[in-house]
N, CA, C and O of each residue as an XYZ file, in Angstrom:
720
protein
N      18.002      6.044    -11.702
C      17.502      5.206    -10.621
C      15.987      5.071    -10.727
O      15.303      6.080    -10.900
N      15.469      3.927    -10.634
C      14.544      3.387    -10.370
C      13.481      3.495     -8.886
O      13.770      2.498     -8.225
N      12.628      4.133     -8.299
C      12.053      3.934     -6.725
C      10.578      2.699     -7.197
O       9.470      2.990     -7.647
N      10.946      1.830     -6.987
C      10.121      0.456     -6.606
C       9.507     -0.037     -5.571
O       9.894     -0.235     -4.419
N       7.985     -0.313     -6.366
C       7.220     -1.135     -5.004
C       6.533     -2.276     -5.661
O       6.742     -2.567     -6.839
N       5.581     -3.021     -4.768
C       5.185     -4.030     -5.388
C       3.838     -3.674     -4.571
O       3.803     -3.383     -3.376
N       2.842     -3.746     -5.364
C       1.341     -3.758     -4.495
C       0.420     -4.109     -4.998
O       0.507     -4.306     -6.210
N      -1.164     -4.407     -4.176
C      -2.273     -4.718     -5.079
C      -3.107     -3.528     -5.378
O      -2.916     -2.485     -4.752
N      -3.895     -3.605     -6.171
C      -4.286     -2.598     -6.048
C      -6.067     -3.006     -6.316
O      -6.302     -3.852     -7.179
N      -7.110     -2.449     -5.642
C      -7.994     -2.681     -4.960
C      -8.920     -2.152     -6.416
O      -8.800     -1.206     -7.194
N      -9.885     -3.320     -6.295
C     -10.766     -2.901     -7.330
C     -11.936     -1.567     -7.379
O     -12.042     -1.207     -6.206
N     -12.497     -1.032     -7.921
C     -12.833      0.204     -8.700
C     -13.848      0.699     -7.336
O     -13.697      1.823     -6.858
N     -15.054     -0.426     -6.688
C     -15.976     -0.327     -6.156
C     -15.288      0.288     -4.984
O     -15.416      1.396     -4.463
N     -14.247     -1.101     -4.613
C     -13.865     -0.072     -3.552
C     -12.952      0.762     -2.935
O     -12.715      0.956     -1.743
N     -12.304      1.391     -4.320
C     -11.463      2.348     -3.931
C     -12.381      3.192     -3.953
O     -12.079      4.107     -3.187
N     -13.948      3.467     -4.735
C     -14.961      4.420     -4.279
C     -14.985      4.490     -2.939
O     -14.870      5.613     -2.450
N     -15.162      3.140     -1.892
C     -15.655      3.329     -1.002
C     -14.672      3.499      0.207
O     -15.126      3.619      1.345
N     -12.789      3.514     -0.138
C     -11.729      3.945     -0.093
C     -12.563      5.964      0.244
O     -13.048      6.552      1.211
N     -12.328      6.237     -0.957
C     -12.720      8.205     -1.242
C     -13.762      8.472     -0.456
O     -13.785      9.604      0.026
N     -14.542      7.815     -0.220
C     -15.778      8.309      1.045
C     -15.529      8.815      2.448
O     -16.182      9.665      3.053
N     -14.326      8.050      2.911
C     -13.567      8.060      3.908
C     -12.691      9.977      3.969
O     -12.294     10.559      4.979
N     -12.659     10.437      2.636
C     -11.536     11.264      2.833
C     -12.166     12.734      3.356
O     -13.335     13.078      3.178
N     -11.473     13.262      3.816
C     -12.021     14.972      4.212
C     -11.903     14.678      5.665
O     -11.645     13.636      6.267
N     -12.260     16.334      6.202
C     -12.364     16.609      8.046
C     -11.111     16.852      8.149
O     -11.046     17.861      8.852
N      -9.520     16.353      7.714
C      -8.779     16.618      8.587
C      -7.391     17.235      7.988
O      -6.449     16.531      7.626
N      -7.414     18.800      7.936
C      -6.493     19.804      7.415
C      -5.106     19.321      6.892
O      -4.440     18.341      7.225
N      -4.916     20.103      6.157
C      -3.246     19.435      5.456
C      -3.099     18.005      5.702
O      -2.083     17.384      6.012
N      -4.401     17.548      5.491
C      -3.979     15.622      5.002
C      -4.153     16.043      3.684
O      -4.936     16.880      3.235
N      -2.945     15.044      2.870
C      -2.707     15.311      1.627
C      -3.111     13.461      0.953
O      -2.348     12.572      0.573
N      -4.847     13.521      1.078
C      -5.497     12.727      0.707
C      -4.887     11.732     -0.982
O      -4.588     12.035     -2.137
N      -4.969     10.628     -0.242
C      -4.240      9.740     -2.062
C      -5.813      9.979     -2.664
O      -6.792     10.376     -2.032
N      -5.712      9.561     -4.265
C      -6.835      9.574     -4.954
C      -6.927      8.507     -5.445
O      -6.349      7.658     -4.767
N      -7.597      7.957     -6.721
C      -8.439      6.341     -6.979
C      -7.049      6.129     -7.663
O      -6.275      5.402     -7.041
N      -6.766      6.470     -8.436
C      -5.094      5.433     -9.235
C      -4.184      5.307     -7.909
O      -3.491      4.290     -7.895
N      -4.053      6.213     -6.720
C      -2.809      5.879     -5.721
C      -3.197      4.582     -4.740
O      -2.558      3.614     -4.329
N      -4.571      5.057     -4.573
C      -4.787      3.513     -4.197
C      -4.233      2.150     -3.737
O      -5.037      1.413     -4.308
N      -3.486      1.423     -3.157
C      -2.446      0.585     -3.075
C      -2.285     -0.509     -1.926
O      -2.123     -0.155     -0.758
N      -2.315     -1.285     -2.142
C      -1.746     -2.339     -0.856
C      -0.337     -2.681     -0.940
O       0.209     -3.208     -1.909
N       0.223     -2.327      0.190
C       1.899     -2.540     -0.612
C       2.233     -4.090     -0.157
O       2.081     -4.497      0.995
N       2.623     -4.732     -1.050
C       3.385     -5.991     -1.052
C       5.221     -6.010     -0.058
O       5.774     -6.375      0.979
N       5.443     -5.295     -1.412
C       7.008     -5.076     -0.675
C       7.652     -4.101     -1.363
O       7.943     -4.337     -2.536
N       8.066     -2.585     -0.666
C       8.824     -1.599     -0.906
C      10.144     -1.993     -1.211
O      10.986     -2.451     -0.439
N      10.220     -1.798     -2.253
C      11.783     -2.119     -2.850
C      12.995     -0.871     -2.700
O      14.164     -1.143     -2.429
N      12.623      0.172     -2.868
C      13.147      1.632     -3.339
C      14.127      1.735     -4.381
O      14.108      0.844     -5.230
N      14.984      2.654     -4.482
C      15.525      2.807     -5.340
C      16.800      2.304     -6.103
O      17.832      2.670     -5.539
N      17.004      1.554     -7.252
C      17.652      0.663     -7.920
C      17.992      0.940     -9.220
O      17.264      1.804     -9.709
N      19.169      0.347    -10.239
C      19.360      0.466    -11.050
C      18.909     -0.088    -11.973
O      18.716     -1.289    -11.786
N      18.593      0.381    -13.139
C      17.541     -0.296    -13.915
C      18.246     -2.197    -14.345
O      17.687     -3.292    -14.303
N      19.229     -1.907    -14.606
C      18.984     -3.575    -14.814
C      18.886     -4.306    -13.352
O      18.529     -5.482    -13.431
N      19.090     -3.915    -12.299
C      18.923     -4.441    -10.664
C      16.561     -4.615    -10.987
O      15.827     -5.558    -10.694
N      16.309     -3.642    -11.461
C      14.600     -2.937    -12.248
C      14.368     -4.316    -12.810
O      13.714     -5.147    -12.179
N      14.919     -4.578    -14.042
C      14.613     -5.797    -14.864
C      14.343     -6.580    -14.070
O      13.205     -6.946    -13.779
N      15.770     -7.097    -13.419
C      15.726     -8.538    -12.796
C      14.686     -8.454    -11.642
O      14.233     -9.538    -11.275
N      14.229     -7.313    -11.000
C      12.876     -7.314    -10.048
C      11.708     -8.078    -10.960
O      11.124     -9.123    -10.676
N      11.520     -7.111    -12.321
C      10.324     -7.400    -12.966
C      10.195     -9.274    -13.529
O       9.135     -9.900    -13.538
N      11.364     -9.757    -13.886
C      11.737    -11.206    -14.240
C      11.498    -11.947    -12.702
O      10.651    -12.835    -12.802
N      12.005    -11.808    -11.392
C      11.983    -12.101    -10.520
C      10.145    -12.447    -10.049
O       9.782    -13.528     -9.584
N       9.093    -11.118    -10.343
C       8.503    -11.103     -9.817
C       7.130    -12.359    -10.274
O       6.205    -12.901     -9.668
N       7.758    -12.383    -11.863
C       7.160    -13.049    -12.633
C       7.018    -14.573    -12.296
O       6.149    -15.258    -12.835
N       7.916    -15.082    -11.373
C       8.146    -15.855    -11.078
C       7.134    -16.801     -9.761
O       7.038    -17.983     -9.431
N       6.502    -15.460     -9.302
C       5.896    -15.825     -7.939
C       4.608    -16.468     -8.328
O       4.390    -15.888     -9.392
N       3.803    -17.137     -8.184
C       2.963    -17.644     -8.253
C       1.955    -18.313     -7.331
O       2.087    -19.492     -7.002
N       0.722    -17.382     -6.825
C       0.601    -17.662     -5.525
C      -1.246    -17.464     -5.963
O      -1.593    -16.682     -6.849
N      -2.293    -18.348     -5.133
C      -3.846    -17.730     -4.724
C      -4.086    -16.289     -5.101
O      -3.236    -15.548     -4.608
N      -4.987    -15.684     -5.824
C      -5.198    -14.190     -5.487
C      -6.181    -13.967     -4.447
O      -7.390    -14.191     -4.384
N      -5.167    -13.363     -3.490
C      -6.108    -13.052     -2.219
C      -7.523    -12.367     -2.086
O      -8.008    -11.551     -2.869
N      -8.119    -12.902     -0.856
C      -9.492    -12.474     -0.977
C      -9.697    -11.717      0.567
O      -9.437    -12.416      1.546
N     -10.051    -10.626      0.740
C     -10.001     -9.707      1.905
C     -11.367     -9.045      1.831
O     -12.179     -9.071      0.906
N     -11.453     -8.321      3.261
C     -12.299     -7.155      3.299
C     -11.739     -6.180      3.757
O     -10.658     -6.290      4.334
N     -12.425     -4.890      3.579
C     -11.946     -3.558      4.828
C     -12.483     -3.854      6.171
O     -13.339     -4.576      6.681
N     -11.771     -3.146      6.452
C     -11.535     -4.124      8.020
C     -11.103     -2.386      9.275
O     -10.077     -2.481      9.948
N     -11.765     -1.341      9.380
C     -11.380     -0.214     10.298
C     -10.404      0.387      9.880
O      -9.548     -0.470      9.662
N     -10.025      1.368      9.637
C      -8.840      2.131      9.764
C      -8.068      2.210     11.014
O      -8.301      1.590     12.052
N      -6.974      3.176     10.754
C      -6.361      3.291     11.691
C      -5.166      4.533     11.313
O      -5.308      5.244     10.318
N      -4.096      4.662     12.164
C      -2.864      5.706     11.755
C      -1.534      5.158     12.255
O      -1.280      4.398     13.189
N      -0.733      5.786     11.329
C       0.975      5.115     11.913
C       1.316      6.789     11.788
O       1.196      7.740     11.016
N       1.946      6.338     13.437
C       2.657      7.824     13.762
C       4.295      7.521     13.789
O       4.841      6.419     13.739
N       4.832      8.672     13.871
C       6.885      8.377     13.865
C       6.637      9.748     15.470
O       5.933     10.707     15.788
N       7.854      8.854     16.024
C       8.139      9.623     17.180
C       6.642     10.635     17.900
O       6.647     11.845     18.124
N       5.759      9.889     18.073
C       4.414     10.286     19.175
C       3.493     11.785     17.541
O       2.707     12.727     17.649
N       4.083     11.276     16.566
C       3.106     12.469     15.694
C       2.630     11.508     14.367
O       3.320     10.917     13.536
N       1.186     11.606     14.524
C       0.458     10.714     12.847
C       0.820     11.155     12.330
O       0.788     12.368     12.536
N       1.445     10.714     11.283
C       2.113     11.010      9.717
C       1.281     10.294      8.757
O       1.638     10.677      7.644
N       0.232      9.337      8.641
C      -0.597      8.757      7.912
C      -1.932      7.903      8.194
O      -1.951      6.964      8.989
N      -2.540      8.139      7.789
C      -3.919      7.525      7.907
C      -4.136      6.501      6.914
O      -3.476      6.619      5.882
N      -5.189      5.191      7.040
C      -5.212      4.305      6.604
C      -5.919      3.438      6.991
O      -5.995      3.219      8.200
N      -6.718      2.617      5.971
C      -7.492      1.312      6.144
C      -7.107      0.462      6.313
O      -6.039      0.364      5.709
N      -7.464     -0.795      7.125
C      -7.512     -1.979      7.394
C      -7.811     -3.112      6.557
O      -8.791     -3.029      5.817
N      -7.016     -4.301      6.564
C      -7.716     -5.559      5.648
C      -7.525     -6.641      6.043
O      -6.386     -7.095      6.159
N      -8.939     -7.509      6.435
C      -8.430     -8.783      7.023
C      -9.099     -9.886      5.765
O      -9.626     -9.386      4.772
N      -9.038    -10.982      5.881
C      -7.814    -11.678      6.817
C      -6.816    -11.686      6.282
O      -6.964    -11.678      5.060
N      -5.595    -11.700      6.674
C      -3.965    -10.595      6.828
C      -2.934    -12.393      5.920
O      -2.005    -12.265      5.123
N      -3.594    -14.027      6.465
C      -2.551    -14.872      6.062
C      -2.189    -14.465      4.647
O      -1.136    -13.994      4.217
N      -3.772    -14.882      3.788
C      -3.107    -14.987      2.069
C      -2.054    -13.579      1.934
O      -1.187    -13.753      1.078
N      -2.000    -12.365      2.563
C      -1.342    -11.078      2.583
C      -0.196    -11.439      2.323
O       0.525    -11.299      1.335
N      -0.014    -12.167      3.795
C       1.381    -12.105      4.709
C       2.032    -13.728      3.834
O       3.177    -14.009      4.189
N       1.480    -14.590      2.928
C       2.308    -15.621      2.544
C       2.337    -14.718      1.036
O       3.099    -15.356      0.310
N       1.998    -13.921      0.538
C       2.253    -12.932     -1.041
C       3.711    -12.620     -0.779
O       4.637    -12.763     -1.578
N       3.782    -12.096      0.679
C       4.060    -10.771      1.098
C       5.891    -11.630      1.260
O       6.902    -11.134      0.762
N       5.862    -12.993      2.091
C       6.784    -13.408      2.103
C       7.447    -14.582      0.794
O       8.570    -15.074      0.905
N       6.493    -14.886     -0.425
C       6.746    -15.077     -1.417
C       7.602    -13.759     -2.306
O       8.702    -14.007     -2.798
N       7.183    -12.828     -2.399
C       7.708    -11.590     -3.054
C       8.987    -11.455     -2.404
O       9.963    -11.136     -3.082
N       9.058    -11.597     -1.561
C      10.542    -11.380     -0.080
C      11.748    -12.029     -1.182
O      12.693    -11.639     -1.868
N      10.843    -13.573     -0.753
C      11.768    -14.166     -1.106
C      12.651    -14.688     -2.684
O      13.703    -15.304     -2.857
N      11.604    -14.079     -3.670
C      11.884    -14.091     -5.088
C      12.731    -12.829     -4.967
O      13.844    -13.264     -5.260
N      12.895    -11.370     -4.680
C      13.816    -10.457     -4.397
C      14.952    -10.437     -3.911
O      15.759     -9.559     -4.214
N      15.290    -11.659     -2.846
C      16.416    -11.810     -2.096
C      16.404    -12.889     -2.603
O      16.727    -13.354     -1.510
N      16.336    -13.812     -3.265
C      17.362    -14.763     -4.688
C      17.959    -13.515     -5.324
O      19.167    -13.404     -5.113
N      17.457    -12.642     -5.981
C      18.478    -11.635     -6.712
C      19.499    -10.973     -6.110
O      20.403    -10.508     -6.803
N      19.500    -10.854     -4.905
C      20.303     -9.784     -4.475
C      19.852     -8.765     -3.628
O      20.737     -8.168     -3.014
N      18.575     -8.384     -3.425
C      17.925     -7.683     -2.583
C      18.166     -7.968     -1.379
O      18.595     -9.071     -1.040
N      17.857     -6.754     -0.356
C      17.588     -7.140      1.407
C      16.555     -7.626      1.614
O      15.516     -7.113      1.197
N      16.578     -8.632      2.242
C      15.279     -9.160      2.774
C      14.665     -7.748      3.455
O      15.378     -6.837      3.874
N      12.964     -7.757      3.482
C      12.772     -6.974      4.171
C      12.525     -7.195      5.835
O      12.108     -8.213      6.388
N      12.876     -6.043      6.384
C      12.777     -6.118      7.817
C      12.088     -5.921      8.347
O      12.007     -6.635      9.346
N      11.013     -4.828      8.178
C       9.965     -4.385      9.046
C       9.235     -5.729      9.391
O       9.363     -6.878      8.970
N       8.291     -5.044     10.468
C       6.713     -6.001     10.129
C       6.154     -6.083      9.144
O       6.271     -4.999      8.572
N       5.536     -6.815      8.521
C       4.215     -6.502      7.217
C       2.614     -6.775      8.011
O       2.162     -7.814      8.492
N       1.863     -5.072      7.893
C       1.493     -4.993      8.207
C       0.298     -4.671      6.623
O       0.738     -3.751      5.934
N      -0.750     -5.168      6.189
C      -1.381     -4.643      5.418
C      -2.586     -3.637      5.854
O      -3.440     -3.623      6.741
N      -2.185     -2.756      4.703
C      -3.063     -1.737      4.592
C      -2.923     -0.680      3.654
O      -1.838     -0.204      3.321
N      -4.263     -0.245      3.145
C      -4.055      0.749      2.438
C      -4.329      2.604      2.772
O      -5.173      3.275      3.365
N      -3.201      2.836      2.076
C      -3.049      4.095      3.025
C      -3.861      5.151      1.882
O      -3.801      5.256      0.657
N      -4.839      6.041      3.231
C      -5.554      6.887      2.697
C      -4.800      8.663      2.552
O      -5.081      9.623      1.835
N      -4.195      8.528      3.179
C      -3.946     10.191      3.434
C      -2.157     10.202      4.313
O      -1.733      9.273      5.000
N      -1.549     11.254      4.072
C      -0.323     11.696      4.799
C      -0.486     12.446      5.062
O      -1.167     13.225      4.396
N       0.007     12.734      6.182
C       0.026     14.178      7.286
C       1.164     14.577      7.227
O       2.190     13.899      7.174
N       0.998     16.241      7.236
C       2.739     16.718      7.692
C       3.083     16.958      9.192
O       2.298     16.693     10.103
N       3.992     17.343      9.319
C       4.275     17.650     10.968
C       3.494     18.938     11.304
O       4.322     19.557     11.971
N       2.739     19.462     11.256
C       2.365     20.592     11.310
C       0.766     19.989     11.743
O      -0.062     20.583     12.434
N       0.653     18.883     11.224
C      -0.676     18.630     11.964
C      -0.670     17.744     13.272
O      -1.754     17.277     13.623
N       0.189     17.536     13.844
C       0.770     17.498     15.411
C      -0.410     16.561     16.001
O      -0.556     15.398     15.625
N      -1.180     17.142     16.898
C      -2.080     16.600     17.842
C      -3.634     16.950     17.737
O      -4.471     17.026     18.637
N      -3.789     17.181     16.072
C      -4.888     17.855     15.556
C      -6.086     17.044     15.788
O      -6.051     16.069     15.037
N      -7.050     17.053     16.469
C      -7.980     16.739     17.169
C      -8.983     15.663     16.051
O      -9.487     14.540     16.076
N      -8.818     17.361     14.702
C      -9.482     15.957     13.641
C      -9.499     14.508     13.434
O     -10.342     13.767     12.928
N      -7.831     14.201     14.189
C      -7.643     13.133     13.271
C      -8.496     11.846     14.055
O      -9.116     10.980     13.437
N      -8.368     11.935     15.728
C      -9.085     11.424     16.008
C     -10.476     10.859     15.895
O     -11.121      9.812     15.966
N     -10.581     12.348     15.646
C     -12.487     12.507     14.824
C     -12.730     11.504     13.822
O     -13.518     10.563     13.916
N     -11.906     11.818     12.758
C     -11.517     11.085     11.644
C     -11.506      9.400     12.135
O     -12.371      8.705     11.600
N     -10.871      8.938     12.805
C     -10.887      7.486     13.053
C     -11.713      7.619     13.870
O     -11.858      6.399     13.791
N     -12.734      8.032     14.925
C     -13.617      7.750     15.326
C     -14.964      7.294     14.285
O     -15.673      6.289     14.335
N     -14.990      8.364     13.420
C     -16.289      8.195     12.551
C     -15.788      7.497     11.114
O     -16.363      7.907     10.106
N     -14.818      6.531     10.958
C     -14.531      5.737     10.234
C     -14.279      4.412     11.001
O     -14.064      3.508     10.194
N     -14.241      4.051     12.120
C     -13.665      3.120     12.749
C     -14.369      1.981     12.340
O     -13.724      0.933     12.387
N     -15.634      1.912     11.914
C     -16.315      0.869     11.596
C     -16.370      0.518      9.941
O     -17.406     -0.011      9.538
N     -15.602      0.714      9.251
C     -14.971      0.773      7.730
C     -15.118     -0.185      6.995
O     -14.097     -0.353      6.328
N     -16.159     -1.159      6.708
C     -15.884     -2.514      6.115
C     -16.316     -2.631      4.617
O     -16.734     -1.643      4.013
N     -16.216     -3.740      4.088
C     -16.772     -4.245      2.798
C     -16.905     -5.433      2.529
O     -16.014     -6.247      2.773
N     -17.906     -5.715      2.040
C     -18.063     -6.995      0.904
C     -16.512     -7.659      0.808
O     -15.486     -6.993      0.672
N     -16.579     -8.978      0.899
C     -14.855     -9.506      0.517
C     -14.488     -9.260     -1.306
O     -15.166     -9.673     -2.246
N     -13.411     -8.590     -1.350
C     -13.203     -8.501     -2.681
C     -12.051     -9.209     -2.909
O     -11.486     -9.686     -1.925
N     -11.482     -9.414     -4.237
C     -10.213    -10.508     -4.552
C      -9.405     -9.401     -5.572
O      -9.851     -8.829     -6.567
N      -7.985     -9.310     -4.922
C      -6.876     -8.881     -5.582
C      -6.668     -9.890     -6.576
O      -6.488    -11.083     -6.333
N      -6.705     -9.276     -7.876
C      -6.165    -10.395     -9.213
C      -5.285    -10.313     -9.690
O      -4.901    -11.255    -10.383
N      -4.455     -9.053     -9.556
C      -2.635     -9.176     -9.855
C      -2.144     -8.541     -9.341
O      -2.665     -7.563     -8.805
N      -0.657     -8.894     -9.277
C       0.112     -8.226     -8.012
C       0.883     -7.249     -9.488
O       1.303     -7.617    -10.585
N       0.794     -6.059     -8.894
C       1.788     -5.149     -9.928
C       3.136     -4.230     -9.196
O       3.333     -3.771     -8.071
N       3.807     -4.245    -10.313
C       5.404     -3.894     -9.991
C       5.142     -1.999    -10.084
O       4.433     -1.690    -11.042
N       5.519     -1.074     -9.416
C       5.011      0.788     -9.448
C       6.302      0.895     -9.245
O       7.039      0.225     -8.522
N       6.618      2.159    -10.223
C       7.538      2.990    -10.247
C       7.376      4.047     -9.467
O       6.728      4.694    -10.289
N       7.467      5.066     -8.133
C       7.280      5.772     -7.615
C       8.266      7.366     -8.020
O       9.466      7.626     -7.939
N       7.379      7.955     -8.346
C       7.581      9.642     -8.590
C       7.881     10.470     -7.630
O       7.028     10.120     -6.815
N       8.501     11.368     -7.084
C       8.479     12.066     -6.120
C       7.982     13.546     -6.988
O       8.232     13.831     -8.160
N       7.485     14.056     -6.339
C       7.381     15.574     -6.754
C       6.749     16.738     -5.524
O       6.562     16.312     -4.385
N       6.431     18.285     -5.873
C       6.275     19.070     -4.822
C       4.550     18.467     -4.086
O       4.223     18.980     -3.016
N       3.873     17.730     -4.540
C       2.912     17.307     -4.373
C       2.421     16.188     -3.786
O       1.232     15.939     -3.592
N       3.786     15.212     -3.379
C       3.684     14.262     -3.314
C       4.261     13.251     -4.258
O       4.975     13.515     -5.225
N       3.697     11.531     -3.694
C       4.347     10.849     -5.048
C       2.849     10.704     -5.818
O       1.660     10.903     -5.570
N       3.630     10.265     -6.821
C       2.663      9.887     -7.748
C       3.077      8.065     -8.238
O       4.167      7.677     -7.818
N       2.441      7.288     -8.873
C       2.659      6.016     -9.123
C       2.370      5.474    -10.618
O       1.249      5.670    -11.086
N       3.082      4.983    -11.173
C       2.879      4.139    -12.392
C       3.198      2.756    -12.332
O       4.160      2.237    -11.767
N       2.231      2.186    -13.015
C       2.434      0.582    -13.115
C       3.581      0.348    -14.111
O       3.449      0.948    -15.178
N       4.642     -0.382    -13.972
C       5.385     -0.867    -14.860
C       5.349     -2.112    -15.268
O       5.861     -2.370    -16.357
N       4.742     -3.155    -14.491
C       4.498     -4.434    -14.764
C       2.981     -5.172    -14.226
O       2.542     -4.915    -13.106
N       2.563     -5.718    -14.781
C       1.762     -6.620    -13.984
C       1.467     -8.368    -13.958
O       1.576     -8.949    -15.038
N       1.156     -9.046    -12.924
C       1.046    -10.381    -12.863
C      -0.158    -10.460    -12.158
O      -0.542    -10.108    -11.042
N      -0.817    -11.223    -13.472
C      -1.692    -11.667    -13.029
C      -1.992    -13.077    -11.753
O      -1.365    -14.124    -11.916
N      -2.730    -12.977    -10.851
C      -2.888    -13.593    -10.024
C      -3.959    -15.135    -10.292
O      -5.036    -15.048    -10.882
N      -3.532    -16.185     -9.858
C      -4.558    -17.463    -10.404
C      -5.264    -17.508     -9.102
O      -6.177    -18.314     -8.922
């Protein structure tokens, strides 16, 4: 089995300015400059020729390469506890028409459409349950809340194989498309 995503991934300057952001807040299990990521669309786990026809599928999309800034952080909690921390990126349309181009080249194959919201952002750090109502974290988005950058331009959307291990995941590019 295959665990699949689709994301951009943010150029060099400012995934530096991504890592500036990190520290202050205990058992966050901080991403580093290759995890880096804007997710397009979480695919998960599939069989490799279901794999192919993603990578043929994706090839297919052909869309603007978006142009954004950082834009504040913020956190997504499950049931009243942060489980992750994360930056902001506006403006969210060119995102959100990638975001429903990719949708929809996946579900011609056979895929579920996806359901959630699409919400962009790139995520800096995961929390475990153990860091509950830890005061840091607030801290943490207080003295990041103002988070911005220079507009930079995503130039290809790439296909990641996701790793699980005792550490976390880890990510490899398996494909990439370049963006016009």
């Amino acid at each position: 089995m295959h665990r699949l995503f689709v994301a951009l991934r943010p150029p060099s300057a400012i995934r530096a300015l991504l890592a500036g952001t990190q520290g202050g807040v205990r058992h966050a299990r901080w991403q580093y400059g290759d995890q880096f990521h804007l997710t397009v669309r979480y695919i998960g786990e599939v069989e490799r020729p279901v794999a192919e026809d993603v990578a043929i599928a994706l090839g297919q999309v052909h869309v603007p390469a978006p142009t954004v800034a950082l834009a504040g952080v913020g956190a997504f909690d499950k049931q009243g506890r942060v489980d992750a921390l994360w930056a902001g990126v506006k403006p969210h349309d060119a995102l959100t028409a990638l975001h429903k181009k990719v949708d929809q080249a996946l579900v011609r194959i056979g895929l579920e459409p996806e359901r959630r919201a699409y919400l962009p952002h790139i995520t800096l750090a995961r929390l475990p349950r153990s860091a509950g109502g830890d005061p840091a974290i607030e801290q943490w988005r207080a003295r990041h809340s103002a988070l911005t950058s220079d507009p930079f331009t995503f130039d290809a959307l790439i296909l990641y194989e996701s790793h699980l291990g005792r550490d976390g995941a880890s990510y490899a590019p398996v494909a990439r498309y370049p963006l016009a």
